[in-house]
C-alpha positions in Angstrom: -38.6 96.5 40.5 -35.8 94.7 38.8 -36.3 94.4 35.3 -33.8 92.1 33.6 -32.3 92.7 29.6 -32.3 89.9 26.8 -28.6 89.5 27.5 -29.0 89.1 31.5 -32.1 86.3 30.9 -30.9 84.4 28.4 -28.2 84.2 30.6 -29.6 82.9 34.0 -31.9 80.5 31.1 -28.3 79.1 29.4 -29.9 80.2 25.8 -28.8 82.5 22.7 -30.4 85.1 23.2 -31.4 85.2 19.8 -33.4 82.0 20.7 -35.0 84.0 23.7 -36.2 86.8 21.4 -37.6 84.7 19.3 -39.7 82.1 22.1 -40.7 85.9 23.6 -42.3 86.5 20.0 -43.7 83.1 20.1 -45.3 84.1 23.7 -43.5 80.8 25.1 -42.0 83.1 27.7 -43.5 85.9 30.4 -41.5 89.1 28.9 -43.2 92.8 28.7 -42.1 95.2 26.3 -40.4 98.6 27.7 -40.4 101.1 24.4 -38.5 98.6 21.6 -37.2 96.5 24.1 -37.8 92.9 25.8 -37.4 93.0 29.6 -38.1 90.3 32.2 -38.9 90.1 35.3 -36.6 87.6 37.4 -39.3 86.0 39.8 -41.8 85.5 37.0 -39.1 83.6 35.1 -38.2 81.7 38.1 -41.8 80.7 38.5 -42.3 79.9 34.9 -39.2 77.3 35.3 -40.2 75.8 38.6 -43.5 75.1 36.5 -42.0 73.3 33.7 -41.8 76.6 30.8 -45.2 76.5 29.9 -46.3 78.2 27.3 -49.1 81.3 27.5 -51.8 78.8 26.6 -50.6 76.4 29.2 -50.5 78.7 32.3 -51.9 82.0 31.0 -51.2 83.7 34.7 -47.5 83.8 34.7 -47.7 86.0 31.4 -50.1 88.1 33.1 -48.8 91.5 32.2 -50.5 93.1 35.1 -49.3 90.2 37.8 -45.9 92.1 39.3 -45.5 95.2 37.3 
């Protein structure tokens, strides 16, 4: 499974990736947490763009750390 760093999806999103760490924090996007680390997964983010970026309370199943791990 292909895990992607802050650098590599704030990239594909066209944000600092300062500003990613910080919406991860804010659980406004699907990340898990690998030791000290955000990762993401590339299909979840896909998915949680094709559905508009909601936020955990807005679609709680595409932060649904189980879903794809």
């Amino acid at each position: 499974m292909e895990l992607w760093t802050v650098d590599e999806a704030s990239h594909y999103l066209k944000i600092h990736p300062e500003t990613l760490r910080r919406k991860t924090r804010d659980k406004q996007v699907p990340a898990v947490k690998v030791g000290p680390f955000w990762r993401y997964h590339p299909e979840r983010l896909r998915a949680w763009v094709d559905a508009g970026c909601p936020s955990q309370l807005e679609q709680p199943s595409l932060f649904d750390r189980t879903e794809g791990a």
